[in-house]
N, C-alpha and C positions, 0 to 999 in steps of 0.2 A: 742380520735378518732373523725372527723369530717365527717358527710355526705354530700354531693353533689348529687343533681339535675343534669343532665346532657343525653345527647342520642347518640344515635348509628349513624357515618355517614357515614356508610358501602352505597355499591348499592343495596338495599335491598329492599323490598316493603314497610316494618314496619316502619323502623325508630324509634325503639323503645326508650321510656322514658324508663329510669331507676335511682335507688338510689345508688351512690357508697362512700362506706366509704372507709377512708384513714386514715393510723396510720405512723407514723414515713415516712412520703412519701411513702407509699408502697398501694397498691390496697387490699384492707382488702375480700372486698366482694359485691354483686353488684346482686343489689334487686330491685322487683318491683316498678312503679313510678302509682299510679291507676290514676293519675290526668288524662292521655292519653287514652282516652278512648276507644281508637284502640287498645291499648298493654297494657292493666292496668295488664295483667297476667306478666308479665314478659317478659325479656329476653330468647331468646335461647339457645342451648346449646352454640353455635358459640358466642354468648353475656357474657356469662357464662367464658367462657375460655379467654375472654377478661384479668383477672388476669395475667394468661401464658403468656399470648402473649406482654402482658406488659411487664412482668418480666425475658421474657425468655435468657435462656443466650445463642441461638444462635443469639439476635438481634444483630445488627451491630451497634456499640457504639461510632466510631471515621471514619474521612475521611480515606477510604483505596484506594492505588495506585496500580496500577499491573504493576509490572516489571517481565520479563522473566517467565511471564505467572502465577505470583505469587501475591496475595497481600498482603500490607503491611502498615499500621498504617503511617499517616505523621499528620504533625499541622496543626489546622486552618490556620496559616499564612502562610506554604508552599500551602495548598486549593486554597485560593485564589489568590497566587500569579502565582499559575499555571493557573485557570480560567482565571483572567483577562489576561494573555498573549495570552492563546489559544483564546478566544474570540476577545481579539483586532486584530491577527491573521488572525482569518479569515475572519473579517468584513473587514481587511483592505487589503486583496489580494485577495479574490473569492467577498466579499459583504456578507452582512448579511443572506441574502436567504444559502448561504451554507451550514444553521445549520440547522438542523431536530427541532423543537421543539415539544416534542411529549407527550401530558397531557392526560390520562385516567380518569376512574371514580371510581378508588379506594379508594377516600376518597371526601366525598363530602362540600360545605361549602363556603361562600363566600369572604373568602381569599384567595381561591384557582385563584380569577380575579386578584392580584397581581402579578402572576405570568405571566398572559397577559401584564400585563402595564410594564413587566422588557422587553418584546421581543418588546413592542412596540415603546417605547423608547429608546431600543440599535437601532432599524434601521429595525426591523423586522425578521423575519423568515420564515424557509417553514413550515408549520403548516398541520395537518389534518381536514380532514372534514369528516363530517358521522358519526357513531357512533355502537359499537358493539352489541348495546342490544335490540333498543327498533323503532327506526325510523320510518319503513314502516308501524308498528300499529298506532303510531303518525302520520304520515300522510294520513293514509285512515280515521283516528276518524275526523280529521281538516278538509279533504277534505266533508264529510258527515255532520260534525255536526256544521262543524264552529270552535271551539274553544275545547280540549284536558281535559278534568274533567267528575268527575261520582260523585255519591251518598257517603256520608259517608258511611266508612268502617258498622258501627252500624246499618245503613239502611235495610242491606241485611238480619236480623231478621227479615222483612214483606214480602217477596218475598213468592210466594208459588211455583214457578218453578226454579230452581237454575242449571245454563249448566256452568260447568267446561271445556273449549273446549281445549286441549292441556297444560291445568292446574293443576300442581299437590301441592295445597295448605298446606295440609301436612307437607309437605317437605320444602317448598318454599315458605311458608304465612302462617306461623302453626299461627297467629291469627285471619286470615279470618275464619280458621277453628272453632272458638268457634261462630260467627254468625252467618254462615251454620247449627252447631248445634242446634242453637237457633232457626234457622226457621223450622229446621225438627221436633225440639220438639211441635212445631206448625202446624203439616200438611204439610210443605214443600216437593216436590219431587228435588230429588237430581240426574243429569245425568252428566256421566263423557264420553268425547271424544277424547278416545288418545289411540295411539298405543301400548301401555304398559298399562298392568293393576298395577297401581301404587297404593301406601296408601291409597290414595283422592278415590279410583276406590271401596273401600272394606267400603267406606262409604255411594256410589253409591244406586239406587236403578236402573236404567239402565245405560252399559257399552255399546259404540261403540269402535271399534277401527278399524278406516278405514288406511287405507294404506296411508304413509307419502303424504303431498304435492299434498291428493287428498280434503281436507275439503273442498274447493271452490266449487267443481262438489255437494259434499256431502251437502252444505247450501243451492247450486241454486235447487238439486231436493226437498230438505225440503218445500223451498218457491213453486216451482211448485203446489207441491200436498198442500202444505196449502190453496194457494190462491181458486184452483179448488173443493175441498172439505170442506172447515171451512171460507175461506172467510175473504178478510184483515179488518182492523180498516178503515173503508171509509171513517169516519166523521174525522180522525184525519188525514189519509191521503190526506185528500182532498185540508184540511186546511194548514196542514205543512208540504208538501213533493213535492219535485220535480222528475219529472222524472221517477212516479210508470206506465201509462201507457207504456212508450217504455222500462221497465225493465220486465215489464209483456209479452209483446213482444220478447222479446231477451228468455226468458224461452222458450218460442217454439220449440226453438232448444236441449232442453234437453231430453233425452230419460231417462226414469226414470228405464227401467230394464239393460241397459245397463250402467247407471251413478252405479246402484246397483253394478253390478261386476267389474267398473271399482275401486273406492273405494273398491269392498271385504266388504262391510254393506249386510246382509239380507235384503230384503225390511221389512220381518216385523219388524226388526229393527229401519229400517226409519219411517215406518210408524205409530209407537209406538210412537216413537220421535214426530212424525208431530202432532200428535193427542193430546199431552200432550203441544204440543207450540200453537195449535190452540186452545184449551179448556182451558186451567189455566192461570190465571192472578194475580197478576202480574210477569211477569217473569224477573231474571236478567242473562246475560248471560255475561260470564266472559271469554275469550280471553286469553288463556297464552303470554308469550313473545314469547316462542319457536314457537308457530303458524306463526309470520311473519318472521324467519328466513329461509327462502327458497326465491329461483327467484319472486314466483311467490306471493310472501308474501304479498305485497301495496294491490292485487286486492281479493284474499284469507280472507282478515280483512273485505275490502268492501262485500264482497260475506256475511262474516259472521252476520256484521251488517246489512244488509237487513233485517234480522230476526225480530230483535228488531223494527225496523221502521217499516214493513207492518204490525206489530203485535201492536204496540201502547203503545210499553212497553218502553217508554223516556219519563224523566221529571216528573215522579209519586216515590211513594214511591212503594220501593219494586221493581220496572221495571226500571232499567239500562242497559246500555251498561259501562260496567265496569272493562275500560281496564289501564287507566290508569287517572290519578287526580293531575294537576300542580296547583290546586287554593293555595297550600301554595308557591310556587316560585313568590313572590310577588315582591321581591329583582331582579329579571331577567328583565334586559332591552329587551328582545326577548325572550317571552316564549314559540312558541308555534316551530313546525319543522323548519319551515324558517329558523331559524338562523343555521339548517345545510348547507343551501346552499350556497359555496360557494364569490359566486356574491352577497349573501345579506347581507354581516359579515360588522359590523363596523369598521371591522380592514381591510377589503382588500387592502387599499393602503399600506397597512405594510405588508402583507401574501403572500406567495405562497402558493398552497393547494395542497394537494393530498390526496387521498382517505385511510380513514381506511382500509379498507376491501384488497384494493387493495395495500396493504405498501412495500410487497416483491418485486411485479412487477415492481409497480413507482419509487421507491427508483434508482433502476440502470438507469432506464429512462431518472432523470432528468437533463438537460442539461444549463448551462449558466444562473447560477453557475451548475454544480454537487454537490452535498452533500458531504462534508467532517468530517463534525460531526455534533454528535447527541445528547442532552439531552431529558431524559426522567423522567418523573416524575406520579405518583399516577397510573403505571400503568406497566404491565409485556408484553408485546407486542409478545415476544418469545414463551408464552404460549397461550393467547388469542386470537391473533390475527389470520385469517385465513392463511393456507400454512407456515410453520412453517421454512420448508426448506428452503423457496425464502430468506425469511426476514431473518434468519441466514445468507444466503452468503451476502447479502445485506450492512446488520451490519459488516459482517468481513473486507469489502470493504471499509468502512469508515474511517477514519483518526483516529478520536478520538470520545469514548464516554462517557458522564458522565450517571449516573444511580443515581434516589432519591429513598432510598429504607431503609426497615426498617429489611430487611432478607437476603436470598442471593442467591435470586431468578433465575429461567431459565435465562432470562434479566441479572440482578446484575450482573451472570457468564463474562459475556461480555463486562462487561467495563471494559473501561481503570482505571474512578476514581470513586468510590462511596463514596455517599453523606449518613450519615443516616438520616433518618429520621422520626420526632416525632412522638408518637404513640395519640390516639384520646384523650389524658387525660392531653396531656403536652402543651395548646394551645389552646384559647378557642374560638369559632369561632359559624357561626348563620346557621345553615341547616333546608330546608325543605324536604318533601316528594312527594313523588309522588303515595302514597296509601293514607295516613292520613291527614285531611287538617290542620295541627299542625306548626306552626313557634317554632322552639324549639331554646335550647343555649345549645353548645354544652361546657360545661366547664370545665378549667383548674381547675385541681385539684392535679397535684404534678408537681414538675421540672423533665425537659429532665432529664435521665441519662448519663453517660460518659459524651462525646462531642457531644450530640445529638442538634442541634440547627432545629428548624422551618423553611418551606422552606423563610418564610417572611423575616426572619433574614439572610438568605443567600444571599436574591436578595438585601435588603437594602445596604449586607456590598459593594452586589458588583457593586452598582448602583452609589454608592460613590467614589469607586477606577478606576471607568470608565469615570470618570467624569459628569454624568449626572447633570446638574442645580441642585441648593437647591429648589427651587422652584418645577422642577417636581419632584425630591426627594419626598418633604414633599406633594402631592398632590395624589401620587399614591403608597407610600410604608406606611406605618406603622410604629411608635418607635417601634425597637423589643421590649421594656417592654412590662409587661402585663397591665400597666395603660395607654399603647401606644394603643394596639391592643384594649382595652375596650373602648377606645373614638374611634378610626374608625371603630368599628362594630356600635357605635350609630349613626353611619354618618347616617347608613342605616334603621335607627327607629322611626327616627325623624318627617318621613310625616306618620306616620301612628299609632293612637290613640290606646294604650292600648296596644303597641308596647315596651316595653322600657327594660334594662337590668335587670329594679331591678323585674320587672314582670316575665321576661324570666328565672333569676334564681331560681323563686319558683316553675320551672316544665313549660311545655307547655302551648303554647296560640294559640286559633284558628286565622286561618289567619284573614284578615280584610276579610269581604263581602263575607266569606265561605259560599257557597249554597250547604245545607247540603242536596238537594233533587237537581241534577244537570236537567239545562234547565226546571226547574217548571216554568220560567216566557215562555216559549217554543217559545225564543227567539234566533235566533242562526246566528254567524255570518259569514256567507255565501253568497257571491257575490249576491243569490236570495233569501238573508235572512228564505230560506225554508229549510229542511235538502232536501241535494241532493244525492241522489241513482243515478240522472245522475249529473255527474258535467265536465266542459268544461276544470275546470282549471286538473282534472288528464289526460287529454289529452296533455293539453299545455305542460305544466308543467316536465311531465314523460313518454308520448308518449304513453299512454296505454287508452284501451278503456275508454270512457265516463261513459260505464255502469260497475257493475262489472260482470267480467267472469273470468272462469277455464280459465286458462293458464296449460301445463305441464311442469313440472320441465324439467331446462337445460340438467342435468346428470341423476336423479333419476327418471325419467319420471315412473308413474305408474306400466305399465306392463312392463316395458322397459328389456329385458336380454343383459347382454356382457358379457366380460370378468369377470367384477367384479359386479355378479347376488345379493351381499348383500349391503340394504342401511344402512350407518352409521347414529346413531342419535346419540346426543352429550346432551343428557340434564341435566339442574340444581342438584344436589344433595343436601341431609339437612346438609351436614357437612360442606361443604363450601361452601362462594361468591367468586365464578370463582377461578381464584388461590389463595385465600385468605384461612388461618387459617388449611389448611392441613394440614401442617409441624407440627402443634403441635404436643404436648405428648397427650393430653387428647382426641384430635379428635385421633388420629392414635389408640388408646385403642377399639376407635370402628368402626375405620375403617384402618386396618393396612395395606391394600395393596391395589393397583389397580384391578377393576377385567370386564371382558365384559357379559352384560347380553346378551344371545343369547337361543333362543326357544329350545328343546330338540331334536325336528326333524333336524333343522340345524347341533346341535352340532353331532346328531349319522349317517347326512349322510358323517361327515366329519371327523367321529371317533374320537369327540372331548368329553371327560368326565370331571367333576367336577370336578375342580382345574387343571386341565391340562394347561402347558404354553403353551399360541396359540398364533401364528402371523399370525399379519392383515395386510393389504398392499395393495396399488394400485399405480398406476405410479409417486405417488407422492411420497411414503414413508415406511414407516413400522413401526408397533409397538410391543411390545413382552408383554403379559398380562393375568392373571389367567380367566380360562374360570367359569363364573357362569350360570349354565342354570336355564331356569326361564320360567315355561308355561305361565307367565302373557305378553310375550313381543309377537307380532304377527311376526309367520314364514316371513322368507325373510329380517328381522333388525337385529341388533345389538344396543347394546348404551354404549356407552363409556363411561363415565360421563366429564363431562367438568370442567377443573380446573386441571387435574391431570398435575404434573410439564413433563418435558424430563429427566429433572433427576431420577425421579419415573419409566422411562422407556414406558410410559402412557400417553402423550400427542396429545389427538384426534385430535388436527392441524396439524400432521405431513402426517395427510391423506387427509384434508380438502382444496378445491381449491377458491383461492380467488376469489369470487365474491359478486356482490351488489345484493340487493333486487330492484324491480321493482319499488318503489319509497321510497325516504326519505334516500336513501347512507346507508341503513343497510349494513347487513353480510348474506349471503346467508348460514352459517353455516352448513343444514341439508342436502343440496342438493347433497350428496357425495355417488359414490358408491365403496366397495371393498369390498375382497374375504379374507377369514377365514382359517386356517389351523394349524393343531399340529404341533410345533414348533420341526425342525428335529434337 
């Protein structure tokens, strides 16, 4: 038996280090890595089932064809000899823009830019732009702070005020959860704010839960009554903040008992809240992702970081704003949101764009060329993506589609040719994080099974039979060997000391120039090198106010009633990353079915009882799914959980209408309403 060093490059906050033995090529078992000082406890269960998911014998082992709606097993050599025709195909009668190229964040790593340099070099593609998870919080942090990074995960042990806003840790960062521990064992207050009283909420010492897509109103009346009663940080404001007089100004307009019952917070609630953000120091407050999923999400994040700025809790220990941390994407030619826009990609002369969010809409849109096929890769688009139903007819309308997949996914269902492919252990490749500031090696530790080959080795073989120069061959693909693939990951090591493979395979190494206390030098790179509360460029840039303000949601609007009086939330679950690791045997053991959490008074005024099949539905769709009621969720929601397949009969995009976030090309995911009923 041999061990291996190696980490997780799931989309996950952890990125966990782990130890995984291997006997006769097989996944023996897979055990804590302490060197990581963010995950020294281990893997998840989801990490843990990594063996399964290996070995599982629904994985997809060989290229399969669909004929007469069936698939079926063909060779490499029939693969690619069917690719390179349909590719030459349609490069050479519509133009390369014909093709969808369509990459997600199912697996992270940076050979997955190989796969750029195959569309860039055929002649280009329509590509996406935006992103499903995280955007509008990136860009209200970049637009405020300058530049995207927080404290070490280990930091948050000296915090004495810790705000969970829309975050359930638990679940979703079970190793944030042992430093929250560690600062409560020290005095720490712990506030959780979110519609659902979740795990994270019973660790709590005060719960809010205001009404979806109102936090914005709920942060600006916080700052009101802070400023007027407890009084901001003046000497730090003074020094490093733009913009605090005319944001103090724009408060005027708040009415504080009406922001009360617009949110559904008690004041003394609020006022508990304000008292504990005006009096304890240092405070870190912590942003879920779900927070900037709604319209009005860009301005929402800004609303909420104000907190942290008039309060003076940046660049200390213990006091963050701790939403998100790119300092280990050291490897990214473009780290911070810019490089979702469009007009700023280094590839525009090769791209056409169109919007994640918006895929089902654009898709039919596009004109001269139209889209006649699609390849997709590290990503399930049928389930994730918003409007579930567009993006099906969209797909069916297509010519032809390939699918890179390692299962046989919503997506998979719908190609014409599936590709398999490798699982994180058959491939070894260099990922960072965006919770831990760790450059980890991701490594090869057994051979593909069946005919599984790596997507590298696919674009290689087909970069060759399309003729592309030897020259850009060997400049932008990799030998598929693995002593191939081990010299082009040092390509990427070489400028940076203490970087190297043989260091990387002994476990994690902090990136270069990790500032394990973010903006201690309270230097910030911002047009007015100040943090800006007002800034010019979210005006330019996104059309939205200078300062931040409440906006209401497009469809979910607060008190809003219609037709369909229930809002849909869609959040994270601990058994899977999005559509990821469902399907197993060992998640299904504990969580074997789909189910909707909904409040007791909803479910009894709509004669809905535990376990009951209920269908949910709005003009978009319908779902059919066991009812769980749950006094933790606040009257008037439901939550779906996200990730669940259409095949499971459970997939909350079939209710969810595409749209963006107000800045950075998010997913407006939460902003959905529809109605509830026992399924006749």
């Amino acid at each position: 038996m041999k061990v291996y060093n190696t980490a997780c490059p799931r989309n996950c906050y952890s990125s966990c280090s782990f130890k995984v033995s291997v006997a006769d090529d097989k996944i023996i078992s897979i055990k804590p890595q302490p060197k990581n000082e963010a995950t020294a406890e281990g893997p998840c269960l989801k990490g843990l089932s990594y063996v399964e998911r290996t070995h599982s014998s629904d994985r997809i082992l060989h290229p399969l064809l669909k004929k007469d709606g069936k698939f079926s097993p063909i060779t490499w050599e029939q693969t690619y000899k069917l690719l390179t025709t349909k590719l030459k195909y349609y490069r050479d009668t519509a133009g390369p823009h014909s093709i969808l190229y369509y990459a997600a964040s199912g697996s992270s790593g940076l050979l997955n830019e190989v796969s750029s340099n195959f569309w860039r070099l055929f002649g280009g593609a329509t590509t996406v732009f935006g992103n499903l998870c995280w955007p509008a919080g990136l860009e209200a942090s970049r637009l405020t702070l300058g530049s995207v990074k927080h404290n070490a995960p280990w930091d948050l042990k000296n915090a004495k005020l810790i705000i969970l806003w829309g975050k359930n840790p638990v679940e979703t960062n079970i190793h944030q959860m042992s430093f929250i521990e560690q600062a409560q064992q020290h005095g720490a207050k712990l506030v959780v704010i979110d519609p659902r009283r979740t795990a994270s909420s019973e660790k709590a010492q005060l719960l809010l839960q205001p009404r979806p897509g109102t936090d914005a109103l709920l942060a600006l009346t916080i700052a009101k009554i802070l400023v007027k009663q407890y009084g901001p940080d003046k000497d730090f404001i003074d020094t490093h903040v733009l913009g605090y007089p005319e944001f103090i100004k724009s408060l005027e307009t708040i009415d504080i008992v009406q922001s009360s019952k617009i949110c559904g917070v008690d004041m003394h609630l609020i006022e508990k809240l304000t008292n504990w953000i005006g009096t304890i120091k240092p405070m870190t407050l912590i942003p879920g992702y779900g927070m900037q999923r709604y319209t009005n999400g860009g301005q929402t994040m800004r609303c909420l970081l104000s907190l942290s700025v008039i309060t003076g809790n940046i660049g200390k220990s213990g006091a963050c704003w701790h939403y998100a941390n790119l300092q280990s994407y050291v490897f990214d030619k473009i780290k911070e949101p810019l490089s979702y826009f469009p007009d700023k990609s280094k590839d525009a002369p090769f791209r056409r764009v169109i919007s994640t969010s918006l895929l089902g809409e654009q898709i039919p849109q596009i004109k001269e060329p139209a889209l006649k096929m699609a390849w997709i890769e590290r990503g399930n688009p049928l389930t994730q993506n918003p409007d579930t139903n567009k993006i099906l007819k969209a797909f069916r309308a297509l010519e032809f589609i390939v699918v890179v997949d390692q299962f046989m996914t919503d997506t998979a269902m719908e190609a014409d040719l599936i590709l398999p492919s490798k699982s994180m252990f058959e491939q070894s490749d260099i990922i960072g994080s965006y919770w831990n500031p760790y450059v980890q090696l991701k490594q090869k530790v057994i051979d593909p099974p069946g005919e599984v080959k790596p997507e590298t080795s696919i674009y290689f073989e087909l970069a060759n039979r399309l003729g592309f120069s030897q020259q850009d061959i060997e400049n932008n693909f990799p030998n598929p060997t693995d002593e191939g693939i081990e010299k082009w990951l040092s390509k990427y090591l070489c400028n940076f000391e203490g970087l190297s493979l043989k260091e990387l395979k002994l476990g994690p190494v902090l990136a270069p120039e990790t500032e394990q206390i973010a903006f201690s030098d309270l230097k910030f790179d911002t047009p007015s090198g100040k943090i800006e509360l007002m800034s010019i460029q979210a005006k330019n840039l996104w059309g939205v106010n200078v300062l931040p303000t409440y906006e209401c949601l497009k469809e979910g609007g607060a008190l809003k009633q219609n037709t369909y009086p229930i809002n849909l939330l869609s959040p994270n679950i601990k058994n899977r990353i999005h559509s990821q690791f469902g399907n197993l045997k060992l998640i299904k053991m504990l969580d074997p079915f789909p189910y909707v959490q909904i409040h007791p008074i909803d479910a009894s005024s709509r004669n809905l009882k535990e376990g009951d099949l209920a269908r949910i539905f709005n003009e978009r769709g319908e779902i059919f799914i066991r009812v769980k009621t749950d006094n933790g969720i606040r009257p008037g929601n439901i939550a779906v959980f996200n990730g669940y397949w259409t095949q499971e009969g459970a997939n909350p995009n079939l209710l969810s209408k595409g749209r963006e976030t107000d800045m950075g090309h998010g997913a407006a995911f939460h902003d959905n309403r529809v109605e509830i009923e026992k399924k006749k």
